[in-house]
Every structure is written in structure tokens, then in C-alpha cells.
C-alpha positions, 0 to 999 in steps of 0.5 A: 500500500503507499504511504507516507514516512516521516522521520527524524533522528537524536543523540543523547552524547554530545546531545544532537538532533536532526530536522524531519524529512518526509517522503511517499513511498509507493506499494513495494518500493523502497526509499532513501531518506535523508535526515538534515543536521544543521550547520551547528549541529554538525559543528557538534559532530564533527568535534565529537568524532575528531574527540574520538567518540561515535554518537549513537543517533536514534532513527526514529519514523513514521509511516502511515497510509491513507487508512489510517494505520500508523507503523513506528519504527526505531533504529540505532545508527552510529556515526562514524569519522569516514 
């Protein structure tokens, strides 16, 4: 069934946050989201990781058709220096 997912991301240590990407998905198919982190906050990251720490980001979404029905779903993402 299509729907729509909305998403967004947090880390707890350094304490960072993303905005909210939204996207419609239609039935079987399969997108790439992609979570933007403000120019301070990736100043925040970017200090993390060169300390030598790796936030953990907690993914969290949304998706939800037009019935009704709302699927949450959450993962753990940790960032690393590339």
C-alpha cells in the first residue's frame, strides 16, 4: 500500500538532533531518506568524532497510509569519522 514516512533522528552524547524529512513511498518500493543536521549541529559532530567518540543517533519514523494505520519504527545508527 503507499504511504507516507516521516522521520527524524537524536543523540543523547554530545546531545544532537536532526530536522524531519518526509517522503511517499509507493506499494513495494523502497526509499532513501535523508535526515538534515544543521550547520551547528554538525559543528557538534564533527568535534565529537575528531574527540574520538561515535554518537549513537536514534532513527526514529513514521509511516502511515491513507487508512489510517500508523507503523513506528526505531533504529540505532552510529556515526562514524569516514
Amino acid at each position: 500500500e503507499p504511504c507516507t514516512v516521516v522521520a527524524s533522528a537524536t543523540s543523547k552524547n554530545p546531545s544532537l538532533h536532526t530536522g524531519k524529512a518526509r517522503a511517499t513511498i509507493a506499494a513495494g518500493e523502497a526509499k532513501t531518506l535523508s535526515l538534515p543536521l544543521p550547520k551547528q549541529q554538525r559543528g557538534k559532530l564533527k568535534a565529537a568524532l575528531e574527540a574520538g567518540r561515535s554518537p549513537v543517533f536514534t532513527v526514529k519514523a513514521t509511516a502511515h497510509d491513507h487508512g489510517g494505520t500508523h507503523i513506528p519504527l526505531s533504529v540505532q545508527v552510529e556515526a562514524q569519522r569516514p
